[in-house]
C-alpha positions as CSV (number, residue, x, y, z in Angstrom):
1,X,215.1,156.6,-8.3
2,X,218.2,157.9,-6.4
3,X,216.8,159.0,-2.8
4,X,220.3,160.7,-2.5
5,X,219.7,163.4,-5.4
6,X,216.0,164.1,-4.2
7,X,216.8,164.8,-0.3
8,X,219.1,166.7,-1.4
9,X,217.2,169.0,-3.5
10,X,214.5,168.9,-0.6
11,X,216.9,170.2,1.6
12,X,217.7,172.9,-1.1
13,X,214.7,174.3,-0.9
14,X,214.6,173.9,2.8
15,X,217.1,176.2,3.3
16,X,216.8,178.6,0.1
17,X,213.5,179.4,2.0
18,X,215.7,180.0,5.0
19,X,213.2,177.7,6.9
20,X,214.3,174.9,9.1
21,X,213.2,171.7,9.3
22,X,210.5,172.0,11.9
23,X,209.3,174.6,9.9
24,X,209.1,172.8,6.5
25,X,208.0,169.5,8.3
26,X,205.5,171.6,9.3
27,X,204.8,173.7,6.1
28,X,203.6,170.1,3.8
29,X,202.1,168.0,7.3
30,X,205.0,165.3,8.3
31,X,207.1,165.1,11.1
32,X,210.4,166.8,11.4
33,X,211.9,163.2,11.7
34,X,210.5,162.1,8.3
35,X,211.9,165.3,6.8
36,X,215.1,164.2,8.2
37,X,215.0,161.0,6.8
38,X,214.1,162.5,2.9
39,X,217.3,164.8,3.4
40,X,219.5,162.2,4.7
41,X,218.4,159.9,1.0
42,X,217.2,157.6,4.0
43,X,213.2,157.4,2.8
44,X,211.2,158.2,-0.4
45,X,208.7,160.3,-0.2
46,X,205.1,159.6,-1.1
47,X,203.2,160.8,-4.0
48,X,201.4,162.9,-2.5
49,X,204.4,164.8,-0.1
50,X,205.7,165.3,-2.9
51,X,202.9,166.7,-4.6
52,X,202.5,168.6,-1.5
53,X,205.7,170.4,-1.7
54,X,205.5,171.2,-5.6
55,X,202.4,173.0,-5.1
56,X,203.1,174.6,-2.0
57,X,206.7,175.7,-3.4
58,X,205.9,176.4,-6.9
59,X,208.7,173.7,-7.6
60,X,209.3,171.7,-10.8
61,X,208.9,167.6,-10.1
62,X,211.6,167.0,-12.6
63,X,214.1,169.3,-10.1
64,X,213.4,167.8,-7.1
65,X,213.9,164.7,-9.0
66,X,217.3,165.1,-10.6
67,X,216.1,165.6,-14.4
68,X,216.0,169.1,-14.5
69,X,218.1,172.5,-13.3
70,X,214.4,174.4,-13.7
71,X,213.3,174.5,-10.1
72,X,210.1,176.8,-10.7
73,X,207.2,175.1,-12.1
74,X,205.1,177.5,-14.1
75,X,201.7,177.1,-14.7
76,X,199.5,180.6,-14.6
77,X,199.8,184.0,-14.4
78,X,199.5,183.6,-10.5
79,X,203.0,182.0,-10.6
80,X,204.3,184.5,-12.4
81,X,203.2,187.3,-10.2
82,X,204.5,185.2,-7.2
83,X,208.0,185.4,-9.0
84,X,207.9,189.2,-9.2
85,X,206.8,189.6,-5.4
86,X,209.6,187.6,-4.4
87,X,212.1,189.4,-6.9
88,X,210.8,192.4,-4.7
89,X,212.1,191.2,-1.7
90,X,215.6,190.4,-2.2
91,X,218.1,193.4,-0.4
92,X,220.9,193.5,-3.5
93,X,217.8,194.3,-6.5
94,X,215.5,196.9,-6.7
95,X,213.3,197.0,-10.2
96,X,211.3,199.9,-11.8
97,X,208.1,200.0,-13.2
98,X,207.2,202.2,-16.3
99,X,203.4,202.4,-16.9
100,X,202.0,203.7,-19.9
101,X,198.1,203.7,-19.6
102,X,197.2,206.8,-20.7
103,X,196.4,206.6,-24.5
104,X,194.1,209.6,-26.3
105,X,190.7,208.5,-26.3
106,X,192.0,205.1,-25.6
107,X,193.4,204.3,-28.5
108,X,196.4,202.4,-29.5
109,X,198.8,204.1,-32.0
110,X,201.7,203.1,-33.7
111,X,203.6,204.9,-31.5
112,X,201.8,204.9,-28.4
113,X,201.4,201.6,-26.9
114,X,199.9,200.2,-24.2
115,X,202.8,198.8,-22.0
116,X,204.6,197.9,-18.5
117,X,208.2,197.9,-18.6
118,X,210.5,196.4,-15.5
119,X,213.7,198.3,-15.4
120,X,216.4,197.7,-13.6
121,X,219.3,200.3,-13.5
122,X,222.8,198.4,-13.9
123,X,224.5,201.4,-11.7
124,X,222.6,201.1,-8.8
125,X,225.4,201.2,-5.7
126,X,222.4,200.2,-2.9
127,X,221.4,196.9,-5.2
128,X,224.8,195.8,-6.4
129,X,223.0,192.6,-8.4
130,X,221.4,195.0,-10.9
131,X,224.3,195.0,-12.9
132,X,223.8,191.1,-12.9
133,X,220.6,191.6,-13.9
134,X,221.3,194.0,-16.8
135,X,223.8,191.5,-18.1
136,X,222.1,188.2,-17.9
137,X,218.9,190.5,-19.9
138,X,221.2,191.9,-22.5
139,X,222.7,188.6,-23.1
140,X,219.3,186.8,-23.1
141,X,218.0,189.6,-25.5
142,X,221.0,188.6,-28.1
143,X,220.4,184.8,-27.9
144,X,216.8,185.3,-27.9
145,X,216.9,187.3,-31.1
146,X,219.2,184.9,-32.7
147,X,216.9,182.2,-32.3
148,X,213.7,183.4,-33.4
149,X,215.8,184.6,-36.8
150,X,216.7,181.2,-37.0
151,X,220.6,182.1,-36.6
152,X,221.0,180.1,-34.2
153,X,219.5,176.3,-32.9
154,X,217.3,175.4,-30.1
155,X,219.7,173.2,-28.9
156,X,222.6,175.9,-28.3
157,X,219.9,178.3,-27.4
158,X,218.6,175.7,-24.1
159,X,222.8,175.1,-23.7
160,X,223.4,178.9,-23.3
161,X,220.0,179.3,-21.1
162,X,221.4,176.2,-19.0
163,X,224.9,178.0,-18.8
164,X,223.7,181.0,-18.0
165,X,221.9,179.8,-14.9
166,X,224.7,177.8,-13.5
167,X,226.6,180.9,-14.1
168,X,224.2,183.0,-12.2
169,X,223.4,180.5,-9.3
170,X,227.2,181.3,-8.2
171,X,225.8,184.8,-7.3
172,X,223.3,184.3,-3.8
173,X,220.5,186.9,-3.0
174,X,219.6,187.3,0.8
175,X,216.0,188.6,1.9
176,X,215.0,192.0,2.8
177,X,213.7,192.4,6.6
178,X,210.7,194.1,7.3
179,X,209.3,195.0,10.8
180,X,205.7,195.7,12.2
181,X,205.7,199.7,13.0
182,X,203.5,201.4,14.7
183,X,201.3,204.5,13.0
184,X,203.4,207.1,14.6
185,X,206.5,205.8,13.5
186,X,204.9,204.9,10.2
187,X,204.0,208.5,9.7
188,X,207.4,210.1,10.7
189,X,209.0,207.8,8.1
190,X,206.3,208.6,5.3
191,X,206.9,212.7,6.4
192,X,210.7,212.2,6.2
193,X,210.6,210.3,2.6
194,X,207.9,213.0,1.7
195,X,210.1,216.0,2.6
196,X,213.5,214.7,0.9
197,X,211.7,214.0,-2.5
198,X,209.4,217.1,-2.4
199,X,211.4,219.3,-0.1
200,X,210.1,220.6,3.5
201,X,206.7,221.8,4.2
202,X,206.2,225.5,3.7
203,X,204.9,227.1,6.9
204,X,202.1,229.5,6.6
């Protein structure tokens, strides 16, 4: 095993968590001096740091190792919904979410289905990436179809996946910044959203 391929990849994920290395000694119980020496190809983690770190970070083994450019290992439904809160926190995408719920007397028609779509608008000035997003979907929905119709192979279906993520990885997010308010400032903020979507309070 190449020590030099997995501290680099440790200290990948280091810093795409924008932790440093205190912090993610910290985060899966070594010392920031071990950490150091995993980056540096220097030492080889154990079995179970390593363990540690996949589970803690959601990360494929075969990434961290070299043998794959899949860094998120998916397992559940839980991962999944980790994905979509950390999609939500990213400054250059915002996504919608269209609900339909309400079906008469709770029955599914062919035309009325039960559904949850995520929409991202491509024109969005205030989250320039959408239009990534809105590309690398329309693209996937082509290949995708082309596939299951048998048009085209699994192998150049996983080539165009893997091309499509080096592609994309060129393109960095950065992390939206919340701040602890207090209920008065809270409320002025709430007010002021209220009155530019719904127009000012009417006085009596």
């Amino acid at each position: 095993m190449d020590n030099t391929i997995l501290g680099k990849r440790i200290k990948e994920l280091r810093t795409n968590n924008n932790l440093n290395q205190k912090e993610f000694a910290e985060s899966i119980g070594i010392t920031q001096s071990t950490l150091s020496s995993y980056e540096n190809g220097n030492a080889m983690p154990s079995n179970d740091v390593l363990v540690e770190i996949a589970t803690k970070y959601h990360m494929s083994l075969d990434w961290l190792f070299g043998l794959s450019t899949s860094q998120t290992s998916i397992t559940s439904i839980g991962d999944i919904a980790d994905i979509l809160f950390q999609i939500d926190e990213f400054k250059e995408l915002r996504f919608e979410l269209e609900i339909n719920d309400h079906l008469p007397n709770d029955i599914e028609t062919e035309e009325n289905h039960w559904y949850t779509a995520i929409k991202f608008y491509g024109n969005d000035s205030e989250h320039p990436q959408n239009a990534s997003m809105c590309q690398l979907l329309g693209s996937f929905e082509e290949n995708r179809n082309s596939f299951e119709t048998y048009w085209t192979t699994k192998e150049l279906f996983d080539i165009w996946k893997r091309n499509r993520i080096e592609y994309f990885s060129e393109m960095p997010l950065t992390k939206k910044e919340y701040h602890e308010l207090d209920n008065a400032t809270r409320l002025k903020f709430r007010n002021e959203l209220a009155e530019k979507k719904y127009g000012p309070k009417s006085q009596p």
